[in-house]
C-alpha positions as CSV (number, residue, x, y, z in Angstrom):
1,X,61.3,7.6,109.4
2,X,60.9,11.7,109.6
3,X,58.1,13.3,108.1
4,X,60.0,14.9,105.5
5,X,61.4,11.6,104.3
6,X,57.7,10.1,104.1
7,X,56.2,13.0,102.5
8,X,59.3,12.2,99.7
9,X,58.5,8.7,99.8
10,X,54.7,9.2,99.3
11,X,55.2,12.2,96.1
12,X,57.4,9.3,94.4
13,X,55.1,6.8,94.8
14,X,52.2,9.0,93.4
15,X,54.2,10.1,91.0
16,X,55.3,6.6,89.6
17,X,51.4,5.2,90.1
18,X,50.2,8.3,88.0
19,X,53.3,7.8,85.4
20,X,52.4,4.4,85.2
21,X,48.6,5.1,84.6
22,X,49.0,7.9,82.4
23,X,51.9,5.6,80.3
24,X,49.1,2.9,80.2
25,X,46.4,5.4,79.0
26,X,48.1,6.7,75.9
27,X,49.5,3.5,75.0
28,X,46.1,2.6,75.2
29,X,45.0,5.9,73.2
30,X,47.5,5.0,70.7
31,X,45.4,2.1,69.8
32,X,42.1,3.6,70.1
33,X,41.6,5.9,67.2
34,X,42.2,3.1,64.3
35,X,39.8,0.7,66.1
36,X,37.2,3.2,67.2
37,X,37.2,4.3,62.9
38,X,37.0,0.9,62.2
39,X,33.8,0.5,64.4
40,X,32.3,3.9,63.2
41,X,32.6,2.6,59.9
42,X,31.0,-0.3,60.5
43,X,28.3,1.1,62.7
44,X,27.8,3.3,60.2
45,X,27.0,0.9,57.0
46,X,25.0,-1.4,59.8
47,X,22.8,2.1,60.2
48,X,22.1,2.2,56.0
49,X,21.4,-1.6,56.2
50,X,18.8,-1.1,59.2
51,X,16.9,1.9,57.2
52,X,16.2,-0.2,54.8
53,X,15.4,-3.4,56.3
54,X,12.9,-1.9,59.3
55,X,11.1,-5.7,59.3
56,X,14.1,-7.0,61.1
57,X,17.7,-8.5,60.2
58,X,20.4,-10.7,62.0
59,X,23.9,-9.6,60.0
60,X,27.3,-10.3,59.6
61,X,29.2,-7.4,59.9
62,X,32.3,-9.2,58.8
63,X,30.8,-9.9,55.2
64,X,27.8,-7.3,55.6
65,X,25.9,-10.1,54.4
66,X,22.6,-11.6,55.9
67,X,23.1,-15.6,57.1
68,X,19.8,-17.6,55.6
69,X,19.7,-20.6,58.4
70,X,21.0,-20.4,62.3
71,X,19.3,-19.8,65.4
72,X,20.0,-16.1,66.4
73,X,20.0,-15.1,70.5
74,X,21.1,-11.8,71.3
75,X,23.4,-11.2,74.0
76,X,22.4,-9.4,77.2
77,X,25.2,-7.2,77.5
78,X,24.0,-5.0,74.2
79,X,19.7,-5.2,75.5
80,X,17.9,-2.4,74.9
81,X,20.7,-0.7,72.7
82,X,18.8,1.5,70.4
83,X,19.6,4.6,67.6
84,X,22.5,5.3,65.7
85,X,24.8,6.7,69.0
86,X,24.3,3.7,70.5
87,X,24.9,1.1,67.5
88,X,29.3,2.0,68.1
89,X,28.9,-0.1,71.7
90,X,26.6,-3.4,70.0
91,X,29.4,-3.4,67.2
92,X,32.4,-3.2,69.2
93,X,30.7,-6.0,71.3
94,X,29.8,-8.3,68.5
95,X,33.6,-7.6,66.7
96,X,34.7,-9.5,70.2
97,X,32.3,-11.8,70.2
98,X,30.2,-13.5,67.3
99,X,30.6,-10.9,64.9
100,X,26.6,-10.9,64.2
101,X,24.1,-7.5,65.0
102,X,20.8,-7.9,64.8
103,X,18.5,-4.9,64.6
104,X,14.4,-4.5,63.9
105,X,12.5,-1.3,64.3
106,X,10.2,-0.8,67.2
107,X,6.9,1.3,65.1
108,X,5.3,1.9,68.7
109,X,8.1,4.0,70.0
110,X,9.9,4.3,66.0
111,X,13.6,3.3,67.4
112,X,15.9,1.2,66.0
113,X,17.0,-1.4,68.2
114,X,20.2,-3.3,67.9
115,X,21.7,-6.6,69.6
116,X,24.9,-8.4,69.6
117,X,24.0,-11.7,68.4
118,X,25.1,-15.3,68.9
119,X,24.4,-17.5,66.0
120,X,23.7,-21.5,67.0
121,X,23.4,-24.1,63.9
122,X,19.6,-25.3,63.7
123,X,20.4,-28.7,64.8
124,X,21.1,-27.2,68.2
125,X,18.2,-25.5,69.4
126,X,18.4,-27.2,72.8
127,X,21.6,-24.9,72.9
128,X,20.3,-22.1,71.7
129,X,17.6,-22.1,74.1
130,X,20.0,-22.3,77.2
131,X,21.9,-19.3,75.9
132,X,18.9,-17.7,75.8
133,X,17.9,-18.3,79.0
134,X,21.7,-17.5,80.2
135,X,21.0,-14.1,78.7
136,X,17.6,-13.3,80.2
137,X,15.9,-13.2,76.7
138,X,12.1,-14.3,75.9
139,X,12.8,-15.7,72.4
140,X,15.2,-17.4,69.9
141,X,14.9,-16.6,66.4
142,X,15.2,-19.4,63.3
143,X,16.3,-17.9,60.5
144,X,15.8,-20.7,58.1
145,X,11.8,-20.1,59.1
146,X,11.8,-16.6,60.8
147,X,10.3,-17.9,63.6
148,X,10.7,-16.5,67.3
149,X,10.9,-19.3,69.7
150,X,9.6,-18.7,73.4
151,X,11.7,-20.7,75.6
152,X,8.9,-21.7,77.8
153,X,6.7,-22.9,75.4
154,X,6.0,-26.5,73.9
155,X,9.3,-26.2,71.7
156,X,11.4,-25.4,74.2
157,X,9.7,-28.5,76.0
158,X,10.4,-30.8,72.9
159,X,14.0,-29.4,72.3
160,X,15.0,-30.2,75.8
161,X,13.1,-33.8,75.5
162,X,15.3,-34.6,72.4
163,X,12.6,-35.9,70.7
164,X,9.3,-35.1,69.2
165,X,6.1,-37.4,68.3
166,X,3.6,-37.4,66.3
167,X,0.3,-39.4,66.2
168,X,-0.8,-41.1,63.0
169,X,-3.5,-43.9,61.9
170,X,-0.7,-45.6,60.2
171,X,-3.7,-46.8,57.5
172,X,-4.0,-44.5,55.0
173,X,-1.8,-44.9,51.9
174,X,-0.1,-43.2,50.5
175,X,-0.1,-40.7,53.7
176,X,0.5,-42.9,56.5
177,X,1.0,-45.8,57.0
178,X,2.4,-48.6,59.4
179,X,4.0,-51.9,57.9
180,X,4.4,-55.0,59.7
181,X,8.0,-54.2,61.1
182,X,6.7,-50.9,62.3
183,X,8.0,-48.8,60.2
184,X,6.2,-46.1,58.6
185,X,6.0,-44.1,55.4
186,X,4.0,-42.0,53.0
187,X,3.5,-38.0,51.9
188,X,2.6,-37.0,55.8
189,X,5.4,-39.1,57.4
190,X,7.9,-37.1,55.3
191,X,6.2,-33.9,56.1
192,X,6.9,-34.9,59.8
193,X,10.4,-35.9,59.2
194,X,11.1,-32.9,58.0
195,X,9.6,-30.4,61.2
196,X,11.5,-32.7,63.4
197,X,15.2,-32.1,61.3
198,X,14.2,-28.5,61.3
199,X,14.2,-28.6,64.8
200,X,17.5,-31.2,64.9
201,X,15.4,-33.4,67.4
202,X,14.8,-37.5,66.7
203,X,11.1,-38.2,65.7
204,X,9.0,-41.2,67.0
205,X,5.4,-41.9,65.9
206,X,2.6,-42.6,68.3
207,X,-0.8,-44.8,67.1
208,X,-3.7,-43.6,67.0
209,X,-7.0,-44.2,64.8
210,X,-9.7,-42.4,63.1
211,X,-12.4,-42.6,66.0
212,X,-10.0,-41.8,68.6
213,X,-8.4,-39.1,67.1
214,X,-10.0,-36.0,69.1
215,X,-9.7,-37.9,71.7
216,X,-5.9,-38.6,71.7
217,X,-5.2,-35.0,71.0
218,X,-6.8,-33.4,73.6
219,X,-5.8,-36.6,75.9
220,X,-4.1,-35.2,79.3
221,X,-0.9,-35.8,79.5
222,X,-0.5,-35.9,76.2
223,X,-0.4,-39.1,74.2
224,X,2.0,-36.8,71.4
225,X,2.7,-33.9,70.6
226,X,0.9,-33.0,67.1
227,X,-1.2,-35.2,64.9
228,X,-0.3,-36.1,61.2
229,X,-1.3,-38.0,57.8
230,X,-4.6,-37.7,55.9
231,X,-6.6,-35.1,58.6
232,X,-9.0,-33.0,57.0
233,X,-9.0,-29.4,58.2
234,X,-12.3,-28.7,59.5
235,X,-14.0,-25.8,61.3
236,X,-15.4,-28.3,64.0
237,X,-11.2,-29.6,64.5
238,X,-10.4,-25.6,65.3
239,X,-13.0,-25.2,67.6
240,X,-11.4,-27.2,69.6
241,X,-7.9,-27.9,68.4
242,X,-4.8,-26.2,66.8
243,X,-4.7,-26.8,62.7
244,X,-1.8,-25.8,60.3
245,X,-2.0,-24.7,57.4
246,X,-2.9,-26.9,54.7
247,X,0.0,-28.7,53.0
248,X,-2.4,-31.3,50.8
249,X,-5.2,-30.4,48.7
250,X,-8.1,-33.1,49.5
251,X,-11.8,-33.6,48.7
252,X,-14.2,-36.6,49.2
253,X,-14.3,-39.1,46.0
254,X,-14.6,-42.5,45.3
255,X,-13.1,-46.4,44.5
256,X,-15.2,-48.9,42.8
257,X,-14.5,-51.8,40.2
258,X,-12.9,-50.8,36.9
259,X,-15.3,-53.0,35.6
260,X,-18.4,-50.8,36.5
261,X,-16.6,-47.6,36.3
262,X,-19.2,-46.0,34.1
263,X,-21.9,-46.9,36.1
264,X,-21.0,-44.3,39.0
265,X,-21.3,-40.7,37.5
266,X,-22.5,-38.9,40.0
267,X,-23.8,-39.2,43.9
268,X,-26.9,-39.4,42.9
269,X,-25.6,-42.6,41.0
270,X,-23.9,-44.3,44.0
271,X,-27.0,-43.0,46.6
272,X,-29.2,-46.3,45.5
273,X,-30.4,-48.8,48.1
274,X,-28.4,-52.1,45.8
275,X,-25.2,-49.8,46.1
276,X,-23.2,-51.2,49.2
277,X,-21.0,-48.3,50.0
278,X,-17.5,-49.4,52.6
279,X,-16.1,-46.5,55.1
280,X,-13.8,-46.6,58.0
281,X,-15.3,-45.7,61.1
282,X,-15.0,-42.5,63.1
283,X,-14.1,-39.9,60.8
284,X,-15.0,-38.5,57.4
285,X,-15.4,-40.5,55.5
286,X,-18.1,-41.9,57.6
287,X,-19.7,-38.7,58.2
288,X,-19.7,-37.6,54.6
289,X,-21.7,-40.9,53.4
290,X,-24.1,-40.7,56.5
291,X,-24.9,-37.0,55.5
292,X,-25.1,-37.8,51.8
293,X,-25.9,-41.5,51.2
294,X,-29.5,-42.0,52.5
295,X,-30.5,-44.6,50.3
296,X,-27.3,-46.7,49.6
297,X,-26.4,-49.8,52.1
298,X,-23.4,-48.1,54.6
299,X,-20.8,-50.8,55.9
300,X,-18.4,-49.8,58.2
301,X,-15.2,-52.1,58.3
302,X,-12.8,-51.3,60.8
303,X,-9.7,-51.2,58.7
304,X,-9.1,-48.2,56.4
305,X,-6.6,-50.2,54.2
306,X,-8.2,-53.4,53.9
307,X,-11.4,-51.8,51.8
308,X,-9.8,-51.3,48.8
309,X,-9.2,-55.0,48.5
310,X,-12.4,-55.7,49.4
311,X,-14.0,-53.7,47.2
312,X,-12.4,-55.2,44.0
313,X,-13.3,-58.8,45.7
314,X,-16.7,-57.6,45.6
315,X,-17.7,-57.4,49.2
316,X,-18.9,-53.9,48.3
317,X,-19.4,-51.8,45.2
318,X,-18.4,-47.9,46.8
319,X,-15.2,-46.9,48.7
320,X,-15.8,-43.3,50.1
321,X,-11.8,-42.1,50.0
322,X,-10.0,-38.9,49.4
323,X,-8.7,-37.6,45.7
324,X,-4.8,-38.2,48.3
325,X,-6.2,-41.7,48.3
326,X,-7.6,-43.1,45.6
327,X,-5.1,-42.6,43.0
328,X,-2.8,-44.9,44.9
329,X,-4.7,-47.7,44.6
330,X,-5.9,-47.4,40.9
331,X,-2.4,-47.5,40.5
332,X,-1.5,-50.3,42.6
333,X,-4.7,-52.5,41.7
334,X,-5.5,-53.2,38.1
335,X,-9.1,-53.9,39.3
336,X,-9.8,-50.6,40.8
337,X,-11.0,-47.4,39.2
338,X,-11.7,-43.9,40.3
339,X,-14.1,-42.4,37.5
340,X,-15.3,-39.0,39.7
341,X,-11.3,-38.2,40.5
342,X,-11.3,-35.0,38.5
343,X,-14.9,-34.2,40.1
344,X,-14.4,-34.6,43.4
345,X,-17.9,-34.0,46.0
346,X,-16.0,-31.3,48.5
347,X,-12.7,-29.4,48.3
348,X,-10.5,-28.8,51.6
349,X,-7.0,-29.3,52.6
350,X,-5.6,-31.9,54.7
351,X,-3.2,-30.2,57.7
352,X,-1.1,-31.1,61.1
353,X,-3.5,-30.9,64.2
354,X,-2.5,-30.2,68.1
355,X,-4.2,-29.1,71.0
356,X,-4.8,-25.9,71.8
357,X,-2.1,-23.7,73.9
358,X,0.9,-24.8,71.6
359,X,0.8,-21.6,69.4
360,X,4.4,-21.5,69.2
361,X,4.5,-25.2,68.1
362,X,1.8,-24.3,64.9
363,X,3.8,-20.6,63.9
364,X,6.3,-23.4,63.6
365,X,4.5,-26.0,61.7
366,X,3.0,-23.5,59.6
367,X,6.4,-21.8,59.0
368,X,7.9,-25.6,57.6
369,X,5.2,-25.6,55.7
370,X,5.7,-22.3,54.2
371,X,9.6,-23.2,53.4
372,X,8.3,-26.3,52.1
373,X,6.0,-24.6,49.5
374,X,8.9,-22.1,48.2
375,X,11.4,-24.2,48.0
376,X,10.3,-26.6,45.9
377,X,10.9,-29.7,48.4
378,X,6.4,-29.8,48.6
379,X,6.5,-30.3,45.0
380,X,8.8,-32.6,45.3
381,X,6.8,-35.1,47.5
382,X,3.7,-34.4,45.9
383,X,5.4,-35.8,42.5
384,X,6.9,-38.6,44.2
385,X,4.0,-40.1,45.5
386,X,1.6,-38.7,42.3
387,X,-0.5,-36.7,44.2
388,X,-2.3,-33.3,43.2
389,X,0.0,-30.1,43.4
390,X,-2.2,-27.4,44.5
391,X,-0.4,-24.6,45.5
């Protein structure tokens, strides 16, 4: 082929490639303009909403509404996307994608950062925390809770398990306790059920017992992963453990015989060497009528539930119990009685307990706990099982 010819052949082949491109950018330009309105407009209204919401948001910029449960993980493609001139790229990215942005401002630096966000149901944090992990962030976010989850700390650990256990004594009605077939029920069981369908993972309940109970929670490996039903929080627990907050009021009180109900008043009454006063071993109870009963006869009997029976039998006069306890069994026995109910001799709150280095496990509990308070469902149980509503 001569020069000339090739030099022809190579101007139309340019000139074709270039027509082609040039054809493909202003059909492309065409298109452009509406679209790029459309996510101005929407950046811009996302803008307003982040001005006044500076604690943080996840939103659906379909709706421009805020979603109340899901787990939000941002996407890594939009990281570190922050300001007004940026917002245009996150919402053209979440318009292809989820169609959530979630923003929060940053008060050390005071930019606004924004995120294309996926949203997972709450039932599938296991899911949520691969994506997470796909997308090289630190933390999922709950909605339902607005809690940030690490996703290499003990939830993480429990979501990938499938399954999360709690420890309980199984002998304290109407808290915890274990029948015969092994199931269990009571006002901390539910409690626990509903943490573990929070976090959409199975539940299975692990024994333990009042003497042990330090023991078991700190146990390495662990025996469980938290500890529930009828536990005192205590400054000595959180010296060494993890407590939530409370979700029970509590204080120490008494059971005796209907039949002598007037004759206990007071501790001074019950603090008299003819009074036989019952406990359970190992915990409170125990401790509270060593420290305040030096003249009564203490027996310890090994099983919490059987001393209420006993004491209407007469094998004692005194149960040492909780104001969570007693009423139960005035209600359930004709021949008991709890005269200093109303007057109980200390005032605490009963809680969850864990070891220590599972913060992200108690923001959690604590967060449940809070839910559980505002929307009525703590009420709820407290009613059901005619317990004391103190919050």
């Amino acid at each position: 082929m001569k020069r000339e010819s090739i030099k022809t052949w190579l101007l139309i082949a340019i000139l074709t490639i270039c027509g082609t491109v040039s054809f493909a950018s202003c059909s492309s330009n065409d298109d452009n303009p509406a679209k790029q309105t459309q996510i101005t407009t929407i950046a811009d209204k996302v803008w307003a909403f982040s001005l006044t919401h500076p604690e943080g948001f996840t939103l659906d910029i379909r709706t421009m509404t805020e979603p109340t449960e899901g787990i939000a993980v941002s996407y890594a493609a939009t990281q570190n996307s922050h300001s007004r001139d940026q917002l245009d790229k996150v919402v053209s990215h979440a318009l292809q994608h989820e169609g959530y942005v979630g923003g929060w401002y940053n008060s050390e630096n005071e930019l606004y950062y924004f995120d294309s966000t996926k949203l997972f149901p709450e039932n599938n944090l296991k899911g949520a925390l691969r994506f997470g992990k796909e997308n090289n962030q630190h933390t999922v976010f709950i909605l339902s809770t607005s809690t940030d989850v690490p996703l290499d700390g003990k939830i993480a650990e429990i979501a990938e398990r499938g399954t999360i256990i709690f420890g309980t004594t199984g002998d304290y009605r109407p808290l915890s306790f274990r029948e015969e077939d092994g199931t269990y029920w009571g006002f901390g069981i539910e409690v626990a059920k509903q943490i573990a369908s929070r976090l959409g993972v199975e539940i299975t309940f692990a024994p333990t017992s009042w003497p042990s109970l330090t023991s078991d929670v700190l146990a390495k490996p662990q025996l469980f992963d938290l500890a529930i039903g009828g536990i005192t929080i205590t400054d000595a627990r959180r010296e060494t453990m993890l407590m939530s907050d409370g979700y029970l009021a509590n204080g120490k009180t008494i059971l005796c015989r209907a039949s002598e109900a007037d004759r206990y008043q007071s501790l001074a009454d019950i603090d008299q060497p003819e009074v036989r006063v019952m406990v359970n071993p190992g915990g409170l109870n125990e401790k509270f009528a060593n420290e305040n009963l030096t003249h009564a006869n203490i027996i310890v009997h090994q099983k919490n539930e059987e001393i209420p029976t006993l004491i209407a039998e007469g094998e004692a006069d005194v149960m040492i119990t909780e104001i969570t306890e007693a009423p139960y069994y005035v209600k359930t026995d004709s021949r008991l009685a709890a005269p200093l109910l109303n007057k109980p001799f200390t005032h605490g709150e009963i809680g969850v307990l864990m070891q220590k280095g599972q913060e992200d496990l108690l923001q959690y509990v604590n967060a449940v706990i809070r839910k559980m308070k505002s929307d009525g469902s703590l009420r709820r149980l407290h009613e059901k099982y005619g317990l004391m509503y103190g919050y």
